[in-house]
Biopython code that builds the backbone (N, CA, C, O; Angstrom):
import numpy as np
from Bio.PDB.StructureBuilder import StructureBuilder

atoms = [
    (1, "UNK", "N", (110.353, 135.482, 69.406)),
    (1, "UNK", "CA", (110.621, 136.148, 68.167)),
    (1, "UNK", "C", (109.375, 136.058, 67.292)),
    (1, "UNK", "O", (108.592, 135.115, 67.409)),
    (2, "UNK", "N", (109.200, 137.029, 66.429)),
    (2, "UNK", "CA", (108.065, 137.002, 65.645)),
    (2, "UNK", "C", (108.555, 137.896, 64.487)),
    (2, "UNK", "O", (109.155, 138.970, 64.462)),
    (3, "UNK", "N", (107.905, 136.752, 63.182)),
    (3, "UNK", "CA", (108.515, 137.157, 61.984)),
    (3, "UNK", "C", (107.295, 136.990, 61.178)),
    (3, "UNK", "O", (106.430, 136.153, 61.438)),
    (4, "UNK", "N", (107.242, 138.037, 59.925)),
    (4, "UNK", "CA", (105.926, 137.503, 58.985)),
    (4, "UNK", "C", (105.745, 136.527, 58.098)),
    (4, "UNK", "O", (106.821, 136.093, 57.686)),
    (5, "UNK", "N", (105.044, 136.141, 57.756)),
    (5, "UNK", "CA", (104.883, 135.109, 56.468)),
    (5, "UNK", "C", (105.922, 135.021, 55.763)),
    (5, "UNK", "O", (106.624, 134.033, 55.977)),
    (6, "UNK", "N", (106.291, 135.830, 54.888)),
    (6, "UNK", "CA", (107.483, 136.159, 53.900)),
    (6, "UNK", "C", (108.651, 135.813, 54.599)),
    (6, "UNK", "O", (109.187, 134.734, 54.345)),
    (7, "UNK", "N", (109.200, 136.690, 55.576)),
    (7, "UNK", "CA", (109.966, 136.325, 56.562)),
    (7, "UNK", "C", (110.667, 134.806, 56.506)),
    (7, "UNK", "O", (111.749, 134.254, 56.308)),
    (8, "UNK", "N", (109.137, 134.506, 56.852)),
    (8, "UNK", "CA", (109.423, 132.917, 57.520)),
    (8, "UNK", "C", (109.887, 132.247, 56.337)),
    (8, "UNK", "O", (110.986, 131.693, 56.301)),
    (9, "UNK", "N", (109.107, 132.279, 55.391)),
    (9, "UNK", "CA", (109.222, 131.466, 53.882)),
    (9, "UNK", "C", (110.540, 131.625, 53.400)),
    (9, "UNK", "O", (111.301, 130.747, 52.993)),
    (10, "UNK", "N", (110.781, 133.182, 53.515)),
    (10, "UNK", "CA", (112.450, 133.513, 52.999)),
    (10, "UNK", "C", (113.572, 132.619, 53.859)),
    (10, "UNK", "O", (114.629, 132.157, 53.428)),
    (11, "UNK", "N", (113.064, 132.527, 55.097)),
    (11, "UNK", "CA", (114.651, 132.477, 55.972)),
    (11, "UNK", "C", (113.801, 130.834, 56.720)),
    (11, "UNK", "O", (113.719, 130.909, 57.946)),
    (12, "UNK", "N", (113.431, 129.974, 56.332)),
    (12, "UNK", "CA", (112.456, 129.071, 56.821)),
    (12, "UNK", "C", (113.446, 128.297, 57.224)),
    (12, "UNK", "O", (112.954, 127.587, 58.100)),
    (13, "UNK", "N", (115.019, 127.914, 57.031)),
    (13, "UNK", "CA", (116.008, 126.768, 57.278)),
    (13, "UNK", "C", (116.420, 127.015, 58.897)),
    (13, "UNK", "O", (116.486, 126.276, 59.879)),
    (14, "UNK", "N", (116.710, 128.743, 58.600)),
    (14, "UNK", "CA", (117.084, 129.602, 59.170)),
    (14, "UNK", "C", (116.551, 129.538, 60.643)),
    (14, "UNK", "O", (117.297, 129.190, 61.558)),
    (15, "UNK", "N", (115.204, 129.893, 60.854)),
    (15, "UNK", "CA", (113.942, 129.488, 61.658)),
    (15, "UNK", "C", (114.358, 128.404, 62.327)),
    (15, "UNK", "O", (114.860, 128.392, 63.451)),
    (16, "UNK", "N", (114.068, 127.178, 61.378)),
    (16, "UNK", "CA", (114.569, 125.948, 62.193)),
    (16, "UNK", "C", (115.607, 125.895, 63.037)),
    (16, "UNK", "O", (115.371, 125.881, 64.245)),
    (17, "UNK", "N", (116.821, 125.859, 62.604)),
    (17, "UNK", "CA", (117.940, 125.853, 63.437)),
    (17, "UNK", "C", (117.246, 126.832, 64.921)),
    (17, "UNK", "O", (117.160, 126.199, 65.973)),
    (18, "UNK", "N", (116.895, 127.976, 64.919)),
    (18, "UNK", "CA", (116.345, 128.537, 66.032)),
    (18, "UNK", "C", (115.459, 127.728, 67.379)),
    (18, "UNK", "O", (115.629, 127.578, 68.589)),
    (19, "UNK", "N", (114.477, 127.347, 66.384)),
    (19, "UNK", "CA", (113.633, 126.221, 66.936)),
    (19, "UNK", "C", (114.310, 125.119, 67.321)),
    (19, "UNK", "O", (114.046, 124.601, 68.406)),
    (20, "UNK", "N", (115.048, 124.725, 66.688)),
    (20, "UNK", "CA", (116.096, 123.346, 67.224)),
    (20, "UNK", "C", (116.641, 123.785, 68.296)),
    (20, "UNK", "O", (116.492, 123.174, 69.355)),
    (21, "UNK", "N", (117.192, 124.646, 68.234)),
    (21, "UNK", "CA", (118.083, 125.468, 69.926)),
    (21, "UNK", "C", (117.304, 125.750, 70.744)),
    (21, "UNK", "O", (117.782, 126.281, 71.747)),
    (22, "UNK", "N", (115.751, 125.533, 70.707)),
    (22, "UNK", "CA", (115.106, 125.748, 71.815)),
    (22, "UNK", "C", (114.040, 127.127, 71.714)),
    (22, "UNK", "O", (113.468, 127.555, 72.717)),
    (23, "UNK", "N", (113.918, 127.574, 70.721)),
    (23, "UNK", "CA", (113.613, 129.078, 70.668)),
    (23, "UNK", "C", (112.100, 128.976, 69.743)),
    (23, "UNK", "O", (112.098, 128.500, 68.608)),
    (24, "UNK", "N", (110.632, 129.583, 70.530)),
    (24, "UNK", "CA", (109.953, 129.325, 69.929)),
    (24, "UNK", "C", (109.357, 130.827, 69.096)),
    (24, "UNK", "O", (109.666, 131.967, 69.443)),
    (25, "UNK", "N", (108.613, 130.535, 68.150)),
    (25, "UNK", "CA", (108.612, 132.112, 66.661)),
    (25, "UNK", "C", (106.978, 131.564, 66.318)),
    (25, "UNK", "O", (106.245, 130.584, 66.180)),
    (26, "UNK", "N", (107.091, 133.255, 66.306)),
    (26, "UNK", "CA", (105.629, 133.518, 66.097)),
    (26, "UNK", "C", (105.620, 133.645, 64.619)),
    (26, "UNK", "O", (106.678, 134.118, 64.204)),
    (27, "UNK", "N", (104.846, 133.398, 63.798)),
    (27, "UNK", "CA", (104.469, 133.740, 62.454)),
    (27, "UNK", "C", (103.083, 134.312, 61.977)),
    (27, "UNK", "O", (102.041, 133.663, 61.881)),
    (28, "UNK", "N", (103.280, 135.776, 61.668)),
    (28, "UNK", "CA", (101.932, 136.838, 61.908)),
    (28, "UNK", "C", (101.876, 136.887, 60.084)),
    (28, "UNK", "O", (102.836, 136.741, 59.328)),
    (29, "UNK", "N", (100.491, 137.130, 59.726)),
    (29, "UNK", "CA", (100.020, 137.763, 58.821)),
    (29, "UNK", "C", (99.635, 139.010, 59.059)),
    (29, "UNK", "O", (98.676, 139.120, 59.823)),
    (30, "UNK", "N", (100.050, 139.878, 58.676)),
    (30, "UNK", "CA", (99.939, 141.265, 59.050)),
    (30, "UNK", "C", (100.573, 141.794, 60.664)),
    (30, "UNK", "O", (101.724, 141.811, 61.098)),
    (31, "UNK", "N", (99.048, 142.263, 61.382)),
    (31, "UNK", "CA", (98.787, 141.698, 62.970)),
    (31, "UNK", "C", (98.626, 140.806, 63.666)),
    (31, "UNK", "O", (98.950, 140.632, 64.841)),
    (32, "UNK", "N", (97.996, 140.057, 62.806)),
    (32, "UNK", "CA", (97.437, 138.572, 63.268)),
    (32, "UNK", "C", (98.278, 137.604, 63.430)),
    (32, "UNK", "O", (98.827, 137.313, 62.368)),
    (33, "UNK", "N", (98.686, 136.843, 64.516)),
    (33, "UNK", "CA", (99.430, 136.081, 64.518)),
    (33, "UNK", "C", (98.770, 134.599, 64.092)),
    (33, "UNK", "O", (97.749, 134.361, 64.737)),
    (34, "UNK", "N", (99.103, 133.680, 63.249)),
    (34, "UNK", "CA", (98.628, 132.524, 62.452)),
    (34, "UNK", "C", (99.393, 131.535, 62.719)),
    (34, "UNK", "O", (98.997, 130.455, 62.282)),
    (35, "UNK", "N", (100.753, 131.541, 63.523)),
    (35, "UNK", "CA", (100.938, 129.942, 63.700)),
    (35, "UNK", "C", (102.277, 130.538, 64.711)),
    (35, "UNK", "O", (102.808, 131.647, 64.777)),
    (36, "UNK", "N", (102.540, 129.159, 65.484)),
    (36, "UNK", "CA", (103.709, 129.081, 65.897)),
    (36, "UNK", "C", (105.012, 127.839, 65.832)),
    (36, "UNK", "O", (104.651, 126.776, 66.337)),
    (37, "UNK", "N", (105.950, 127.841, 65.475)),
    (37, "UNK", "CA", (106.657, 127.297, 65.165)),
    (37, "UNK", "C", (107.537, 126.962, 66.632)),
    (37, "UNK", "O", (108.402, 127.725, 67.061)),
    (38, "UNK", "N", (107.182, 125.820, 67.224)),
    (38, "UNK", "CA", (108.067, 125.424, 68.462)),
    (38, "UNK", "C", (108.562, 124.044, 68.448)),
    (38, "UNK", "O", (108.228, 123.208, 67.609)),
    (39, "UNK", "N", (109.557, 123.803, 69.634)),
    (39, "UNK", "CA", (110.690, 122.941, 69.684)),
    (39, "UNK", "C", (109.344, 121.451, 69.998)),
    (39, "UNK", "O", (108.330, 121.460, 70.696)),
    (40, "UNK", "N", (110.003, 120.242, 69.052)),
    (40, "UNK", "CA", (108.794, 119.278, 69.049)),
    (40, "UNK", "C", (109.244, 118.455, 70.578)),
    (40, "UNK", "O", (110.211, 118.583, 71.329)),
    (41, "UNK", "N", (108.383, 117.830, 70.591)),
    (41, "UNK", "CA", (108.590, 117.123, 72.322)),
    (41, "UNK", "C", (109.564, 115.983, 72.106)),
    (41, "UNK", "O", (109.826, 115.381, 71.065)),
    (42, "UNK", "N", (110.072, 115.817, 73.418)),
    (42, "UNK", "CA", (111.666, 115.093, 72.960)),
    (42, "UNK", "C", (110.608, 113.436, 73.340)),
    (42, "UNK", "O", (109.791, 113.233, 74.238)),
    (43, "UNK", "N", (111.103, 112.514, 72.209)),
    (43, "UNK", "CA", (110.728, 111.330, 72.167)),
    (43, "UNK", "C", (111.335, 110.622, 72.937)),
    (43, "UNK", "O", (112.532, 110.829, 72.739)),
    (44, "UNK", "N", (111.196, 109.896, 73.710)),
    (44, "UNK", "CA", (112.017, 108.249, 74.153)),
    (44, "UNK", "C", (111.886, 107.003, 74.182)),
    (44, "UNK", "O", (110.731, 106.614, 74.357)),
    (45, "UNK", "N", (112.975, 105.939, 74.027)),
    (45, "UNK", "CA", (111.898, 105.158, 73.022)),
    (45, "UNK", "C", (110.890, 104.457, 74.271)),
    (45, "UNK", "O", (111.174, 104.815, 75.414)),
    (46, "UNK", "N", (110.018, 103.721, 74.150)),
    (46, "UNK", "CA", (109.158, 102.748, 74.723)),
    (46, "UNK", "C", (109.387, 101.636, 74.937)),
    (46, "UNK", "O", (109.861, 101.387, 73.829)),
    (47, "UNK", "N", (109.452, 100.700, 75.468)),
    (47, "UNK", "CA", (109.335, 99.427, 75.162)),
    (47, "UNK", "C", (108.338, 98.871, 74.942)),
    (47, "UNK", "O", (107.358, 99.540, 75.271)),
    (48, "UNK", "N", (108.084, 97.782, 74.461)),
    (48, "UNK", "CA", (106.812, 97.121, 74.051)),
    (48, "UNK", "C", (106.775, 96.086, 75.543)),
    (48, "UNK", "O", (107.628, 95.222, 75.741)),
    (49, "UNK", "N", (106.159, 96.240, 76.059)),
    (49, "UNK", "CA", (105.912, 95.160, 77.323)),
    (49, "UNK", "C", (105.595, 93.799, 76.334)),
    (49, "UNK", "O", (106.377, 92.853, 76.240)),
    (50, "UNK", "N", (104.343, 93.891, 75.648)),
    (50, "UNK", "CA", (103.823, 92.871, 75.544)),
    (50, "UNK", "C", (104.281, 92.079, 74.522)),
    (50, "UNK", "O", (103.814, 90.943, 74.437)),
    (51, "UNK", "N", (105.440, 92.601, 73.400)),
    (51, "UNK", "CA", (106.443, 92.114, 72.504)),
    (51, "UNK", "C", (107.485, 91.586, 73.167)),
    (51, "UNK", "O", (108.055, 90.632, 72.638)),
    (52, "UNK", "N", (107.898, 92.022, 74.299)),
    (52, "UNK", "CA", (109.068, 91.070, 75.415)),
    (52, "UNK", "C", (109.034, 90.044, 75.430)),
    (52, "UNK", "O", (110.086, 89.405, 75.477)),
    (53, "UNK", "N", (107.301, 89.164, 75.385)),
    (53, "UNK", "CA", (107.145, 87.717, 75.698)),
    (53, "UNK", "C", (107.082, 87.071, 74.534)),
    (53, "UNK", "O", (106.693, 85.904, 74.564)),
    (54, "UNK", "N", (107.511, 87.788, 73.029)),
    (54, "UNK", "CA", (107.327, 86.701, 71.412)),
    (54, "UNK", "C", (108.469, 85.755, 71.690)),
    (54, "UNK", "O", (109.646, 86.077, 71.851)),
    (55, "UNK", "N", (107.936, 84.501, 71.723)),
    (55, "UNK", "CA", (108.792, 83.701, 71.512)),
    (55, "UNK", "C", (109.170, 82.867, 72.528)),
    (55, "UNK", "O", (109.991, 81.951, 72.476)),
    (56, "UNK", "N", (108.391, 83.316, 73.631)),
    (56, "UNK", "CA", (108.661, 82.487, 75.439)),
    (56, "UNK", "C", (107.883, 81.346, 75.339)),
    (56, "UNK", "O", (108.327, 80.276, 75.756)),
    (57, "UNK", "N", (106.561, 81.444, 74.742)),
    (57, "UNK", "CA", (105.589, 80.257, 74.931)),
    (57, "UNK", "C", (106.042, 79.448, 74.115)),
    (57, "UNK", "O", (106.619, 79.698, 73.057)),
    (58, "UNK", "N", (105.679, 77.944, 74.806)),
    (58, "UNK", "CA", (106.158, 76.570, 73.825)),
    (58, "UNK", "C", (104.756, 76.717, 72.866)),
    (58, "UNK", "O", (103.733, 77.363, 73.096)),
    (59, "UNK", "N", (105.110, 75.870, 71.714)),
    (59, "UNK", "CA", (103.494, 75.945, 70.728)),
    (59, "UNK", "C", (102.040, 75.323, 71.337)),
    (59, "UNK", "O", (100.912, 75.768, 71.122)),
    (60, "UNK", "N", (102.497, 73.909, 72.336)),
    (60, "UNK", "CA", (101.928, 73.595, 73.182)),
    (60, "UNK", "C", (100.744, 74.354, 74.789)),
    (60, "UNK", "O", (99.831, 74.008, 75.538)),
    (61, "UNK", "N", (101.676, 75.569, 74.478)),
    (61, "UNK", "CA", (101.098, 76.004, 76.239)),
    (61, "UNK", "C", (99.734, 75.963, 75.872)),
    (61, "UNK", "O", (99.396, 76.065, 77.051)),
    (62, "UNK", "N", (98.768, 75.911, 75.344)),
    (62, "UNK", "CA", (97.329, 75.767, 75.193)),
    (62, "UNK", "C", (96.701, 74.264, 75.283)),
    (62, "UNK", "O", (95.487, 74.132, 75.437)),
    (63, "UNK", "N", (97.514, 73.204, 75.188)),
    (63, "UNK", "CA", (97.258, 72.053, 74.720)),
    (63, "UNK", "C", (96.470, 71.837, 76.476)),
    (63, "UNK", "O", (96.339, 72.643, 77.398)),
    (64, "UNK", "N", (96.073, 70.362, 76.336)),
    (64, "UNK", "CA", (95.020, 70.160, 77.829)),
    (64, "UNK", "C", (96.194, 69.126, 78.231)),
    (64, "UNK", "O", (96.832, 68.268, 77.621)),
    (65, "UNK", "N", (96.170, 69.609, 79.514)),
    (65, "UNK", "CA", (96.796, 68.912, 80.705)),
    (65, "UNK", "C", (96.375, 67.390, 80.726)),
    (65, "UNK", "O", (95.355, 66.813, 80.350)),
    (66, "UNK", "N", (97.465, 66.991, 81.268)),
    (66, "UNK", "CA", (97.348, 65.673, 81.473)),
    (66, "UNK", "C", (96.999, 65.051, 82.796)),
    (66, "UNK", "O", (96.744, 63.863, 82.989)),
    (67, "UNK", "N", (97.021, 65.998, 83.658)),
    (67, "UNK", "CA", (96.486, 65.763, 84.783)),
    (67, "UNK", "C", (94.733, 66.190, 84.770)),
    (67, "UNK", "O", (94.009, 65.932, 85.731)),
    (68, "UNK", "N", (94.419, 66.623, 83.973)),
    (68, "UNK", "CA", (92.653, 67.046, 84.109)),
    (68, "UNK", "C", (92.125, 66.081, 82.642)),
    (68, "UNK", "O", (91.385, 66.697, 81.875)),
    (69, "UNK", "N", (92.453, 64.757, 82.292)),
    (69, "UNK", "CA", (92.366, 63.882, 81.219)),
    (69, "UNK", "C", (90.749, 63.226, 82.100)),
    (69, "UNK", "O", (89.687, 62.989, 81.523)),
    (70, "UNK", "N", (91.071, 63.039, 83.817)),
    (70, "UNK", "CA", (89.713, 62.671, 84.221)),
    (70, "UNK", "C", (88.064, 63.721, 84.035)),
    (70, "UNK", "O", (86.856, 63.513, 83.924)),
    (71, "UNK", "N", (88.549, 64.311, 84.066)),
    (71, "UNK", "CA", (87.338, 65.519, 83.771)),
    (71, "UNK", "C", (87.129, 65.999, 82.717)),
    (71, "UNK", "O", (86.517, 67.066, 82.657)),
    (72, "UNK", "N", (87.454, 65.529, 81.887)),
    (72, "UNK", "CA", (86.765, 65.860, 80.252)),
    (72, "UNK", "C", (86.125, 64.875, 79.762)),
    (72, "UNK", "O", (85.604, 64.969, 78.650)),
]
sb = StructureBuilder()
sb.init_structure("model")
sb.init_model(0)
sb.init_chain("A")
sb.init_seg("    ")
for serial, (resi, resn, name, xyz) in enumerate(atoms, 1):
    if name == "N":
        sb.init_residue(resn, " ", resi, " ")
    sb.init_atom(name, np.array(xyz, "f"), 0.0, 1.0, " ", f" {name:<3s}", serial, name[0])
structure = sb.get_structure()
């Protein structure tokens, strides 16, 4: 679909709902077409891998072994 400037501005809610259903619109100045208005990419969430492990380590895990007390 392709609608003009005015168009778009007048009926802009209108548009959306279109775009939400999947339907992508051209928006021309005159002849010229100047933008397009399409369906945004479907998000999902992520997980954080490396936020999984807050809170696993003891405060210690850095501290020096007690078995390598001869070599320091």
């Amino acid at each position: 679909m392709e609608v003009t400037v005015h168009e778009a501005k007048t009926h802009f809610s209108r548009l959306l709902r279109r775009v939400e259903a999947g339907e992508t619109i051209v928006i021309r100045r005159g002849t010229h077409r100047v933008a397009i208005l399409s369906p945004a990419p479907v998000v999902t969430e992520q997980r954080m891998i490396w936020g999984d492990l807050a809170g696993s380590l003891p405060d210690d895990f850095d501290a020096p072994l007690a078995d390598f007390a001869d070599y320091s």
